[in-house]
TORRO-982536 format. One record per residue: y, x, z of N, C-alpha, C in turn; residue in three letters. Coordinates in nm, 3 decimals. Atoms other than C-alpha are relative to their C-alpha. Example, Ala and Ser with C-alpha at 12.3 -4.5 7.8 and 13.67 -1.06 7.14 Angstrom:
2
ATOM     nc2     nc1     nc3    cac2    cac1    cac3     cc2     cc1     cc3 rest
ATOM  -0.119   0.089   0.000  -0.450   1.230   0.780   0.120   0.090   0.000  ALA
ATOM  -0.119  -0.082  -0.006  -0.106   1.367   0.714   0.109  -0.077   0.073  SER
% end
This chain:
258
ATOM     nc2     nc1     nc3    cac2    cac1    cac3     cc2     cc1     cc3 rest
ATOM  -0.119   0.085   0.000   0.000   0.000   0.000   0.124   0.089   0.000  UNK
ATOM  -0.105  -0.128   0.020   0.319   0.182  -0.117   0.122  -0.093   0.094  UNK
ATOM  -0.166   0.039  -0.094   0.665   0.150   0.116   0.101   0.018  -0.114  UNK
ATOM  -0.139  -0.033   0.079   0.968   0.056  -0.064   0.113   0.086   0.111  UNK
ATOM  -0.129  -0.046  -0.089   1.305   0.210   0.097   0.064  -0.152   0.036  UNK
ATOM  -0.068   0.108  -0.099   1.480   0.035   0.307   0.121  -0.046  -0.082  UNK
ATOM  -0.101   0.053   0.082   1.809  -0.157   0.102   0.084   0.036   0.102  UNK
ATOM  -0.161  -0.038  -0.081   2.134   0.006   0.206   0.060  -0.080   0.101  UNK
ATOM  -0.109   0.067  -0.062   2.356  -0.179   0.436   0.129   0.016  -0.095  UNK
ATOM  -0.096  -0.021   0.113   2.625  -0.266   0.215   0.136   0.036   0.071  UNK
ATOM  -0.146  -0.019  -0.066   2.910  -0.313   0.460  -0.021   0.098   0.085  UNK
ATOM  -0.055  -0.167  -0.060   2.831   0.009   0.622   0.022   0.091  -0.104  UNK
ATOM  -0.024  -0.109   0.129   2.804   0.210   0.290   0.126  -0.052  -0.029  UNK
ATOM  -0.121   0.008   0.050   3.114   0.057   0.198   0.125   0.098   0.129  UNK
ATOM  -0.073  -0.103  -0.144   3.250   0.193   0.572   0.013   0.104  -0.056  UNK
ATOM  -0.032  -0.128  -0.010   3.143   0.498   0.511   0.076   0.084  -0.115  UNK
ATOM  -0.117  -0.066   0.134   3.299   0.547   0.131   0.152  -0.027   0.054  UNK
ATOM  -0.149   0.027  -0.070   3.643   0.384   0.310   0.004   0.125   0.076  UNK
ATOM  -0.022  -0.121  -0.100   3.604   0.670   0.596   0.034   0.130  -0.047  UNK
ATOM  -0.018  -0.073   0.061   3.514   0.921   0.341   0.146   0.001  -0.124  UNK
ATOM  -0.089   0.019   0.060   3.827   0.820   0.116   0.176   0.054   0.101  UNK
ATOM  -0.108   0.023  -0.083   4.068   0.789   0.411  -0.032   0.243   0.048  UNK
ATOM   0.025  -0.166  -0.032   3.909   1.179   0.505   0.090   0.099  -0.115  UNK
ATOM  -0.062  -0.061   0.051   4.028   1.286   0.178   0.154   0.027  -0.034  UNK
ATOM  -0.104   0.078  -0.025   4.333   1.119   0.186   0.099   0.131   0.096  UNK
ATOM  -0.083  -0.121  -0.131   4.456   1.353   0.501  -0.021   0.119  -0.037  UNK
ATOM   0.021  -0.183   0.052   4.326   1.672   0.336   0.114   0.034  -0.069  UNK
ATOM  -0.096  -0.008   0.089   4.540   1.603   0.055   0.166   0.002   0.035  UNK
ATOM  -0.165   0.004  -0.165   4.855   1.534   0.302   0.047   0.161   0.006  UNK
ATOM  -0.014  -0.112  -0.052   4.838   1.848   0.415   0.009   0.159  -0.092  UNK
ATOM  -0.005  -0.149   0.050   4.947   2.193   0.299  -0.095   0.079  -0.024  UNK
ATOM   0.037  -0.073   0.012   4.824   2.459   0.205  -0.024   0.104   0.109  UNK
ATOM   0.033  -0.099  -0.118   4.674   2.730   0.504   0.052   0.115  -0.048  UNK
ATOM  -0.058  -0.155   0.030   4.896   3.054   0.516  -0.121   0.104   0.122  UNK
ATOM   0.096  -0.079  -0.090   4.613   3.298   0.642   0.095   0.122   0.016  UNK
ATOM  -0.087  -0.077  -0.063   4.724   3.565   0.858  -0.033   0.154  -0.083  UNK
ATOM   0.020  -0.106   0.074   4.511   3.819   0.648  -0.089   0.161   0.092  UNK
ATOM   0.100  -0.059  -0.188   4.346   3.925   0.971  -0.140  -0.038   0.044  UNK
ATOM   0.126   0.078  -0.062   3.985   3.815   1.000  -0.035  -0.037   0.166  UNK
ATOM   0.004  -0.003  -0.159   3.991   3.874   1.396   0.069  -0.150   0.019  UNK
ATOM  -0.101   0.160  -0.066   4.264   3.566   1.384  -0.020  -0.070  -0.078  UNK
ATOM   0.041   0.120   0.119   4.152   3.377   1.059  -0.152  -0.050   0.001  UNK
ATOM   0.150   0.059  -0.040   3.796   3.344   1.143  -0.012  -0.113   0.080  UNK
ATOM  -0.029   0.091  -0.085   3.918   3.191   1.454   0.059  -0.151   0.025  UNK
ATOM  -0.058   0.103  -0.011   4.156   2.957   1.351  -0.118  -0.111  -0.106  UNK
ATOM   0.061   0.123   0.077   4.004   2.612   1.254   0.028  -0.029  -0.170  UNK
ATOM  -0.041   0.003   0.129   4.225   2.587   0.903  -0.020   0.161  -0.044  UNK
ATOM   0.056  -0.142   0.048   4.111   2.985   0.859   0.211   0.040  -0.035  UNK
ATOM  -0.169  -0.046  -0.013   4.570   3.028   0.867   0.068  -0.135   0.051  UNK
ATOM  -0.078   0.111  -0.028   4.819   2.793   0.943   0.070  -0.112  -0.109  UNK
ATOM  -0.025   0.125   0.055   4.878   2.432   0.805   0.164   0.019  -0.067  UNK
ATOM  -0.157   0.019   0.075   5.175   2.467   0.526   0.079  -0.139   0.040  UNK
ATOM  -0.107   0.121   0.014   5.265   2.123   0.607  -0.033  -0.057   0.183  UNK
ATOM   0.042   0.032  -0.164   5.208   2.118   1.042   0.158   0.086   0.076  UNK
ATOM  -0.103  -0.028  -0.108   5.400   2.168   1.341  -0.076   0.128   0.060  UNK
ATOM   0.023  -0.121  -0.111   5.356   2.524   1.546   0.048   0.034   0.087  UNK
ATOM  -0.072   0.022  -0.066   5.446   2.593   1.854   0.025   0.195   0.034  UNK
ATOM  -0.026  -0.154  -0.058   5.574   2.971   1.950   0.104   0.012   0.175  UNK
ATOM  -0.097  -0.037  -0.121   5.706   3.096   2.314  -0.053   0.152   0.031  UNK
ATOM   0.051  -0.121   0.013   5.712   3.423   2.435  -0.059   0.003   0.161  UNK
ATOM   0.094  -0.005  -0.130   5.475   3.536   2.747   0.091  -0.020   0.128  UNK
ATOM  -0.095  -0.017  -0.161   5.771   3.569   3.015   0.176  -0.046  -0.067  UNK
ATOM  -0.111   0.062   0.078   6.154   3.502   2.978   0.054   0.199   0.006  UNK
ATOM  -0.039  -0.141   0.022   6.168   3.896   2.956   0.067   0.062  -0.087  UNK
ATOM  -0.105   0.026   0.161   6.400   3.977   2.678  -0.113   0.055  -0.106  UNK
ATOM   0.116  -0.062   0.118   6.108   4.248   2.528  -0.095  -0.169  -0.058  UNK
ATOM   0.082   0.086   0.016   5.866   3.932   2.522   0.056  -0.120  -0.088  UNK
ATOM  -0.127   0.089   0.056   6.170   3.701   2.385   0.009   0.060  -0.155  UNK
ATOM  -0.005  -0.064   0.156   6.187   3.935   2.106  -0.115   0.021  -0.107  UNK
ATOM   0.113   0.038   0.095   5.831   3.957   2.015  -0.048  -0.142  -0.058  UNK
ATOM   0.054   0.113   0.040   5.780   3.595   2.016   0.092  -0.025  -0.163  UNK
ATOM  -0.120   0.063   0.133   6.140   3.564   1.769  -0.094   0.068  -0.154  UNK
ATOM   0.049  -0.088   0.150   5.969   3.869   1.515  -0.152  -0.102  -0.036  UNK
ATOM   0.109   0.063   0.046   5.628   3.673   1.535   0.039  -0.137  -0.076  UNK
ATOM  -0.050   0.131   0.055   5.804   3.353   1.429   0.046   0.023  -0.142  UNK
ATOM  -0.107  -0.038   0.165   6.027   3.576   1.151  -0.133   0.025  -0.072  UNK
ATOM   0.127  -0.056   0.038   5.696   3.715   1.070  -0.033  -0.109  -0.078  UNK
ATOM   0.097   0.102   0.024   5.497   3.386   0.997   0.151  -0.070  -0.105  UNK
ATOM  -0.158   0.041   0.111   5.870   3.268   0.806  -0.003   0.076  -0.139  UNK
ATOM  -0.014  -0.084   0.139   5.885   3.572   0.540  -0.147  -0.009  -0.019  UNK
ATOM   0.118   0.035   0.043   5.507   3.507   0.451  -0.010  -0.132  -0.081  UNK
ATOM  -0.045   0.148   0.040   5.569   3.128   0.402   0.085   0.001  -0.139  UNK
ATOM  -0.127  -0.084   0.101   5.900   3.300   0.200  -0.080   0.044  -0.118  UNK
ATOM  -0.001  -0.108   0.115   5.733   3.480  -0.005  -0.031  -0.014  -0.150  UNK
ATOM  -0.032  -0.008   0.136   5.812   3.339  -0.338   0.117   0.022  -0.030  UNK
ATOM  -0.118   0.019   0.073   6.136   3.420  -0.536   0.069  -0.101   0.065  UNK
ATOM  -0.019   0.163  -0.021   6.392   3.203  -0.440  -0.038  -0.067   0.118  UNK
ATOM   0.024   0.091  -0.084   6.243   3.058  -0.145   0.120   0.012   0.158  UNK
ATOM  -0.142  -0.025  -0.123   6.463   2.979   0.184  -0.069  -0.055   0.109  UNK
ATOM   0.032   0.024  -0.128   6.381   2.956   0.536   0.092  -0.106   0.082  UNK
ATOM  -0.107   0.046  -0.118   6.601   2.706   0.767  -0.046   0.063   0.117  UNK
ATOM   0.035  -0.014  -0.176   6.656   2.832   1.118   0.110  -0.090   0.077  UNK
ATOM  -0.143   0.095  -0.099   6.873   2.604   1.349  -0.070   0.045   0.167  UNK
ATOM  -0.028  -0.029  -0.183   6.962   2.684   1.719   0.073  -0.028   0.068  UNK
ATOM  -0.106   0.092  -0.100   7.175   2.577   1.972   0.102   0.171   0.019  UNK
ATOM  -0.046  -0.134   0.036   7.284   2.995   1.969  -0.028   0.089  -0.048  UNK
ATOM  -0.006  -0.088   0.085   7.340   3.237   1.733  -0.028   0.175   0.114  UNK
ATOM   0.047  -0.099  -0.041   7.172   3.557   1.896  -0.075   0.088  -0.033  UNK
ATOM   0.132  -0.125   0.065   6.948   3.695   1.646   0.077   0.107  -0.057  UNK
ATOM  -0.024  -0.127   0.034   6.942   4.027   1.527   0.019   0.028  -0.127  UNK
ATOM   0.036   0.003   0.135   6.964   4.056   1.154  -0.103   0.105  -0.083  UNK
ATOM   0.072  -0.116  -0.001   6.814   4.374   1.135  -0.155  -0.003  -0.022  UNK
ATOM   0.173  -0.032  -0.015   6.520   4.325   1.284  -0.093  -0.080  -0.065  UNK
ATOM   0.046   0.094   0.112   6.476   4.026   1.071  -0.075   0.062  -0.113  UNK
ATOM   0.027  -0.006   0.182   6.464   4.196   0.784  -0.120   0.092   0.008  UNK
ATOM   0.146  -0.129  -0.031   6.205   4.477   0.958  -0.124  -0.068  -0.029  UNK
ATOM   0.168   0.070  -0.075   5.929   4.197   0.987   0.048  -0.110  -0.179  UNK
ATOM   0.010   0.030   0.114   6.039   4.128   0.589   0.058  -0.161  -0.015  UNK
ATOM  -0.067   0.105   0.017   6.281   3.838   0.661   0.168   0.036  -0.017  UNK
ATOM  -0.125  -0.022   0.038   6.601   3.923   0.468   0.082  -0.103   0.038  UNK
ATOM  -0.115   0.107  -0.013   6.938   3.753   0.486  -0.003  -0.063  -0.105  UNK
ATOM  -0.022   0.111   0.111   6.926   3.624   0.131  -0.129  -0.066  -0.012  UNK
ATOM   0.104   0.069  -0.018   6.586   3.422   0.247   0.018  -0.078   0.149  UNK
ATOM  -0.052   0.020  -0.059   6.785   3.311   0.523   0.120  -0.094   0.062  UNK
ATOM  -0.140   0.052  -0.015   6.993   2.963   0.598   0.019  -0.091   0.164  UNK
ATOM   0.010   0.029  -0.155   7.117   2.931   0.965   0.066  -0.155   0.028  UNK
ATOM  -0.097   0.078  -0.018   7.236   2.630   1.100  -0.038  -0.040   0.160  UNK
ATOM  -0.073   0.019  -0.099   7.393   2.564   1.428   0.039  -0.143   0.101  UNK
ATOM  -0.080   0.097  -0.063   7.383   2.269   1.703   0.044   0.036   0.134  UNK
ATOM  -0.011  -0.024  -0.120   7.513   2.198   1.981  -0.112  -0.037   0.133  UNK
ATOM   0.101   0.017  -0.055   7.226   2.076   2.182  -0.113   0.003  -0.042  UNK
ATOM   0.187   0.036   0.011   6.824   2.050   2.159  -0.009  -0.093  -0.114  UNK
ATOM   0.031   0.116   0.095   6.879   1.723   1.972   0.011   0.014  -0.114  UNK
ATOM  -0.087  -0.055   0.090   7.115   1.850   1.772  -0.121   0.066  -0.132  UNK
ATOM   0.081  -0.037   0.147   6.852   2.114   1.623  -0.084  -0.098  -0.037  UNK
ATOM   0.102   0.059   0.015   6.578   1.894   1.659   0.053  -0.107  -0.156  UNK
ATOM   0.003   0.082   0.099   6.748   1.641   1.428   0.050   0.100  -0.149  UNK
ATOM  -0.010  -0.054   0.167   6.858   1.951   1.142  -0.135   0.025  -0.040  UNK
ATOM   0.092  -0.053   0.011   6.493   2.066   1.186  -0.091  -0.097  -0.100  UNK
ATOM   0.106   0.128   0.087   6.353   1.707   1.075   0.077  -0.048  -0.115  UNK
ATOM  -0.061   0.028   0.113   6.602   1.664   0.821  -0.011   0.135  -0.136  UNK
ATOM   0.013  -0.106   0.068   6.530   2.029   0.677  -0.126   0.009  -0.054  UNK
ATOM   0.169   0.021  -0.002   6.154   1.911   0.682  -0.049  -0.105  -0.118  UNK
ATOM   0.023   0.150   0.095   6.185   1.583   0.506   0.067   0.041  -0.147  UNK
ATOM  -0.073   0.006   0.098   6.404   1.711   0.261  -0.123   0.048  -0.156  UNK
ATOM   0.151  -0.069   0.082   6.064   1.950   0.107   0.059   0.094  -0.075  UNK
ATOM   0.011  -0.118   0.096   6.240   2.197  -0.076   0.015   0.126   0.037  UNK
ATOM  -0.004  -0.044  -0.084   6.230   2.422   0.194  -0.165   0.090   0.016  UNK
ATOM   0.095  -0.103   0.013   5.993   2.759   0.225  -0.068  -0.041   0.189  UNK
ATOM   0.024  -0.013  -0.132   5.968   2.711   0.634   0.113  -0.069   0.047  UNK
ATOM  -0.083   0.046  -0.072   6.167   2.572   0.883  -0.022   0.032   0.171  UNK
ATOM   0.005  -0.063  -0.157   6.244   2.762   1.262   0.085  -0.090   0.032  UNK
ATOM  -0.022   0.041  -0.107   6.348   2.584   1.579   0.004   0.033   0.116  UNK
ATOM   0.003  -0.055  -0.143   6.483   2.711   1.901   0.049  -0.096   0.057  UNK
ATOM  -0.041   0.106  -0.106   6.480   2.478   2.149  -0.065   0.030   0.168  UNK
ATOM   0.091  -0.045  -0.094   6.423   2.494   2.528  -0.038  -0.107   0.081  UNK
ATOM   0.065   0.129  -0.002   6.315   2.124   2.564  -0.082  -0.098  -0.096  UNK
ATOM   0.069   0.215   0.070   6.129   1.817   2.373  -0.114  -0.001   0.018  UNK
ATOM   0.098   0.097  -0.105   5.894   1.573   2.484  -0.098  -0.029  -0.130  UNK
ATOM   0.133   0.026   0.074   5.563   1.428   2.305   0.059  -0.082  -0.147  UNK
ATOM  -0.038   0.145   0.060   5.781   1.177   2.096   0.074   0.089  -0.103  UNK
ATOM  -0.095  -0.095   0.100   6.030   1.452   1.956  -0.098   0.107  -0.108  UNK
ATOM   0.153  -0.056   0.084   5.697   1.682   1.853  -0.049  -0.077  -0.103  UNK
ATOM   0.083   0.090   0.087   5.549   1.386   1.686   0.082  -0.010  -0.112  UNK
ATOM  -0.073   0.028   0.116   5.805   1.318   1.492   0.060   0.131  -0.084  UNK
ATOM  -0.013  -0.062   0.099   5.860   1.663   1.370  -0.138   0.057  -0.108  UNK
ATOM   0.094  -0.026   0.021   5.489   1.680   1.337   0.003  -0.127  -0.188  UNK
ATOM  -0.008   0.052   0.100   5.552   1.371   1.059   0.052   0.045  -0.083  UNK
ATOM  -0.088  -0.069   0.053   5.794   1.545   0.899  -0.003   0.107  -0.097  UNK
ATOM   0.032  -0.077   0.036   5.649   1.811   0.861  -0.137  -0.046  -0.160  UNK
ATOM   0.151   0.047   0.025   5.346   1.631   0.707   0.080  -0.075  -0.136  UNK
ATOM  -0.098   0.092   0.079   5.606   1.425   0.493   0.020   0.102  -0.110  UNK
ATOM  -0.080  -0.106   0.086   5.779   1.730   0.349  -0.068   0.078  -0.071  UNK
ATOM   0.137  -0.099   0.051   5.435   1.964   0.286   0.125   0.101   0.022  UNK
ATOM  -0.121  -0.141  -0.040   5.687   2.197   0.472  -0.025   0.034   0.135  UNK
ATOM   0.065  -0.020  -0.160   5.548   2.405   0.788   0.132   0.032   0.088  UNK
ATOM  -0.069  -0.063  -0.095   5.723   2.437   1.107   0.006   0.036   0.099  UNK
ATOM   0.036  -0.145  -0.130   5.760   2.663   1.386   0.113  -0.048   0.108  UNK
ATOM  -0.057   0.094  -0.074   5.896   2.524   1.660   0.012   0.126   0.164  UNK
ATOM   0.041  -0.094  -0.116   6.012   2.822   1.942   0.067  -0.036   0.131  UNK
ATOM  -0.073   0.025  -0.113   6.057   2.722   2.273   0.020   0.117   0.086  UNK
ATOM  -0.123  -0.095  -0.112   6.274   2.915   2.485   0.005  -0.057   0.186  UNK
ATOM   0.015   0.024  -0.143   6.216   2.965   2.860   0.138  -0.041   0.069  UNK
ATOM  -0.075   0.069  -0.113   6.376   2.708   3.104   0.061   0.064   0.086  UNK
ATOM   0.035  -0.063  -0.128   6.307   2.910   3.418  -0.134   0.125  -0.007  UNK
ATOM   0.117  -0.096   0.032   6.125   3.223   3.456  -0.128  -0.021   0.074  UNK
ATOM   0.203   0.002  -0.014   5.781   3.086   3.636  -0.002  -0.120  -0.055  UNK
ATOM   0.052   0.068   0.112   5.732   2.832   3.379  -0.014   0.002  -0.098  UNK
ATOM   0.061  -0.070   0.180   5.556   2.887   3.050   0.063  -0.124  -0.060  UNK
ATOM  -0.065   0.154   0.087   5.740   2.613   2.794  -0.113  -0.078  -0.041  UNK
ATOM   0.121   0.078   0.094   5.403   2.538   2.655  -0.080  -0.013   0.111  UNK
ATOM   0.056   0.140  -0.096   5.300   2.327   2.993   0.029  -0.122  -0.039  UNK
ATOM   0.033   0.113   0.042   5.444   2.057   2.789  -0.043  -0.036  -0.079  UNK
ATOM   0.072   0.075   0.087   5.258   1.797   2.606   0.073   0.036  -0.129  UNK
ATOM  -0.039  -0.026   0.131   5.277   1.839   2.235  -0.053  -0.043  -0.101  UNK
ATOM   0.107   0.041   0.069   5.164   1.700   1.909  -0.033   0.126  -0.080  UNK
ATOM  -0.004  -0.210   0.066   5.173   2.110   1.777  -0.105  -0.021  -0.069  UNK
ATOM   0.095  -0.088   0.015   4.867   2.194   1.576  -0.039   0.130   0.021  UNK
ATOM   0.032  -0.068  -0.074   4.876   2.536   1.729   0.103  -0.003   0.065  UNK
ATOM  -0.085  -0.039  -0.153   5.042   2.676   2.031  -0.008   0.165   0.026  UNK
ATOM  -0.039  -0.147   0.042   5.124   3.041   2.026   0.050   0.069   0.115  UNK
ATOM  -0.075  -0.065  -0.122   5.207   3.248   2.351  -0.007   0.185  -0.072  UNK
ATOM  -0.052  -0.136   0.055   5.350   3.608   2.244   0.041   0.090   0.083  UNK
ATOM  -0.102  -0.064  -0.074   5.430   3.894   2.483  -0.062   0.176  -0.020  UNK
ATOM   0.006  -0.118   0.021   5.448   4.296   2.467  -0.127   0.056   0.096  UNK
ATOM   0.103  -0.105  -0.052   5.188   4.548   2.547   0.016   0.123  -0.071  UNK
ATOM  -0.074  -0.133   0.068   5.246   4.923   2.566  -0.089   0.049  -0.134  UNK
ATOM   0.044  -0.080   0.149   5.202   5.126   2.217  -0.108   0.139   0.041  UNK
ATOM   0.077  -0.101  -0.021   4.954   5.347   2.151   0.078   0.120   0.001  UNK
ATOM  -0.034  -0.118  -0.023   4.983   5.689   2.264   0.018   0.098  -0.175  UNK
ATOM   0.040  -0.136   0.096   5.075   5.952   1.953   0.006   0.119   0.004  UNK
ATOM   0.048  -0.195  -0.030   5.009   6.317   1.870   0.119   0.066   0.013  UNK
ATOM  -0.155  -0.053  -0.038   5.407   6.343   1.875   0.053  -0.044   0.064  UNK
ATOM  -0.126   0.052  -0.074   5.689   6.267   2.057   0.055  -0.066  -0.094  UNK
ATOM  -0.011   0.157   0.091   5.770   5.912   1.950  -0.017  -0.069   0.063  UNK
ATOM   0.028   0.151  -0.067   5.776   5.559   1.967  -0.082  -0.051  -0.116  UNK
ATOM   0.076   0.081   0.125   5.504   5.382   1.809  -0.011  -0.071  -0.005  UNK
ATOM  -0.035   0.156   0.016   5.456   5.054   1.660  -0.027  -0.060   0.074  UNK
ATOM  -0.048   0.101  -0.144   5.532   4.774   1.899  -0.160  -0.039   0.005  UNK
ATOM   0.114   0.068  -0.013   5.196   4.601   1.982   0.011  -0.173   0.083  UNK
ATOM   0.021   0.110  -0.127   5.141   4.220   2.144  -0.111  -0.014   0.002  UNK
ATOM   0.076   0.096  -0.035   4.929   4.043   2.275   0.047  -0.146  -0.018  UNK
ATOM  -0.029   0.106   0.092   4.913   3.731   2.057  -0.118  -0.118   0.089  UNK
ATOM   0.131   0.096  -0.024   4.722   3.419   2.232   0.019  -0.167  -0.015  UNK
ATOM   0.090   0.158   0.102   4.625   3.054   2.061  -0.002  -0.018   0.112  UNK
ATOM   0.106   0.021  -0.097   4.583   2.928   2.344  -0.015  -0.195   0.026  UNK
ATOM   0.044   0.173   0.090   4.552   2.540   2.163   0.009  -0.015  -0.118  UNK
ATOM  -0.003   0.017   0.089   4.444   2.465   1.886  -0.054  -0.125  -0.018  UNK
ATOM   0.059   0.115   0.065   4.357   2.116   1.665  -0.131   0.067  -0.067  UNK
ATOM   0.117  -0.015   0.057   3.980   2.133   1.627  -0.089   0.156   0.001  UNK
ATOM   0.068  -0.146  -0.040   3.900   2.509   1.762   0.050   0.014   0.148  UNK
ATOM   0.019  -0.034  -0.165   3.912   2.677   2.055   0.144   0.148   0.029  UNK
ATOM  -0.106  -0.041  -0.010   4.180   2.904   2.233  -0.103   0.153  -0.032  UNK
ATOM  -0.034  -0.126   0.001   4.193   3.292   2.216   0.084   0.122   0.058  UNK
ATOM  -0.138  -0.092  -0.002   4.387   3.568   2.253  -0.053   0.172  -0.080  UNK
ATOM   0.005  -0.169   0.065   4.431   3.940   2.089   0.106   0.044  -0.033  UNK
ATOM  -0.118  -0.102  -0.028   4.579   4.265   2.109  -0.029   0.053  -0.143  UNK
ATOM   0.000  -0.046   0.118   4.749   4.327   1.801   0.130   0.094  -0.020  UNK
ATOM  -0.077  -0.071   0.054   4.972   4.576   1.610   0.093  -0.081  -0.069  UNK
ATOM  -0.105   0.102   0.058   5.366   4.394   1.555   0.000   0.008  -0.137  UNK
ATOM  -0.058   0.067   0.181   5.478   4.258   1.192   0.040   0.136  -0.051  UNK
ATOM  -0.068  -0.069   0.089   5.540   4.520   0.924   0.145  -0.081  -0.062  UNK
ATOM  -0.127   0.073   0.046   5.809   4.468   0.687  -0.056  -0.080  -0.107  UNK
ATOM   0.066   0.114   0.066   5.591   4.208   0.490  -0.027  -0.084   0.085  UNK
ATOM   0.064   0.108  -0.104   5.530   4.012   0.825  -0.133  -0.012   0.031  UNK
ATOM   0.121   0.031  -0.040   5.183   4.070   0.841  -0.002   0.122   0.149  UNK
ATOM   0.012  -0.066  -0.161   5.031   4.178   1.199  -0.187   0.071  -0.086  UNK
ATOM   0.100  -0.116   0.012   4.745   4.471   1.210  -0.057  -0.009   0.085  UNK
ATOM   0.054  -0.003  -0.128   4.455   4.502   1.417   0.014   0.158   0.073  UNK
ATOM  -0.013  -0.091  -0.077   4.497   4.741   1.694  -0.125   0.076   0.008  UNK
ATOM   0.128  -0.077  -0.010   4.275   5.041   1.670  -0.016   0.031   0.184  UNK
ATOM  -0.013  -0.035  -0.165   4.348   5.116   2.043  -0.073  -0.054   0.108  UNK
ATOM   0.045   0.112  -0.072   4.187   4.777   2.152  -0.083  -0.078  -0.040  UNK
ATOM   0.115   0.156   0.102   3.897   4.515   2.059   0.094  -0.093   0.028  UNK
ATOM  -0.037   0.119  -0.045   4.008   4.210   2.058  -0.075  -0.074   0.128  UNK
ATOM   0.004   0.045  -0.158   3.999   4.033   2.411  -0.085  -0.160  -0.004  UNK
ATOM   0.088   0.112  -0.027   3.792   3.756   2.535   0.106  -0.150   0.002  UNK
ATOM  -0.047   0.136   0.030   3.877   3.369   2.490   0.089  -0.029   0.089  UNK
ATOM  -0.100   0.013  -0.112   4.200   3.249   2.718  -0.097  -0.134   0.120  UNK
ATOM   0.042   0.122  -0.044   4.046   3.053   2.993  -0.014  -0.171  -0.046  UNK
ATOM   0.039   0.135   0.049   3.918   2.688   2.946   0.138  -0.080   0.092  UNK
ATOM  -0.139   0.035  -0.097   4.184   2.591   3.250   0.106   0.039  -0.075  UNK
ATOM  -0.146  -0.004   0.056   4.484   2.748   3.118   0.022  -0.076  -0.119  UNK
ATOM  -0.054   0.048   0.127   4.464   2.596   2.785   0.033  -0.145   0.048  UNK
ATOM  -0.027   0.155  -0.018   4.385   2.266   2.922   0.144  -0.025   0.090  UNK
ATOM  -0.118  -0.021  -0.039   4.703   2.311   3.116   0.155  -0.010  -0.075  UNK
ATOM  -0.159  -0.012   0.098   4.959   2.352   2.825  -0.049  -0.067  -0.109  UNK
ATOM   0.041   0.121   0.111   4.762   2.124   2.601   0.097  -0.109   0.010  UNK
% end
């Protein structure tokens, strides 16, 4: 006696082509992944780089100025990469004008890839940031802010998603024993940045800066951290011969600044 197959379920096969439709649907949404070009950090991340068309979150490890400065170059960093067609332009908006131009351009973010703009409060950037987002013709878009809530995220997280335009979103320490990224966020990553000394060389010198770079949330992976060699003048980061890369950031801390 032979077995037929069993007859589909129609209204679940239809489910699951709707599910599968709506799946592709959000792929297509979404940008293009700028990989870091680093297997140590692209293996790791879930999109194998970062979402061309997502929200990121950057702060630096302490409100230390060194740590302040690595987080800004890691941000310029991940900006002139994004940049790097002809022609392309970065927005940065801030509530103050304090960057360096210089060092910009060290980590391969020139001034003529470069258009600043200026509020007076949080809101202020927040609303050039989502208007620089929506607009789409836009290489990147930076944000220094040293507040917003789940609602202000979300909505640059649409925005972003709207525009197929990534953005980097750096919060700036409140108070020095609080990390900014204890608050809620709709981020697809979360980025903590702070200095660690340079390797020793065979001369008298200063050698290239090094951080310690740590993920420590991500959409759909797991946190991290690693000791790496700072941004050339193309913005890419190097692995540190000096150091393996370091074990996963606690399961607590992440869930903490999730």
């Amino acid at each position: 006696m032979s077995m037929q197959p069993a007859p589909i379920d129609r209204p679940r096969a239809e489910q699951l082509a709707a599910l599968r439709a709506q799946l592709a649907q959000a792929r297509a949404a979404r940008g293009p992944a700028l990989a870091f070009g680093l297997a140590a950090l692209d293996d790791r991340l879930a999109d194998r780089g970062l979402d061309g068309a997502g929200l990121h979150e950057i702060a630096a490890a302490s409100s230390a100025l060194s740590d302040d400065a690595a987080a800004t170059l890691f941000a310029a960093g991940i900006a002139a990469r994004f940049a790097g067609q002809p022609g392309s332009t970065v927005l940065w908006a801030l509530t103050r004008f304090d960057l360096y131009a210089p060092g910009l351009e060290q980590v391969g973010l020139g001034p003529d890839r470069v258009l600043y703009a200026q509020g007076r409060k949080d809101s202020d950037v927040l609303a050039l940031a989502e208007d620089g987002l929506r607009d789409g013709s836009l290489a990147c878009v930076i944000a220094e802010i040293k507040a917003a809530d789940q609602t202000a995220t979300r909505r640059l997280q649409l925005a972003a998603s709207d525009g197929k335009t990534p953005m980097l979103l750096y919060r700036r320490h409140r108070s020095r024993e609080r990390c900014p990224l204890e608050q809620p966020s709709s981020a697809m990553t979360r980025w903590r940045i702070g200095c660690i000394s340079s390797a020793r060389l065979p001369y008298p010198g200063v050698g290239r800066g090094r951080w310690l770079v740590e993920l420590i949330r991500q959409r759909n992976g797991n946190p991290f951290s690693l000791e790496v060699d700072a941004c050339d003048d193309t913005g890419r980061l190097a692995l540190s011969a000096a150091a393996p890369d370091r074990a996963a950031a606690p399961v607590g801390a992440a869930s903490q600044a999730a």
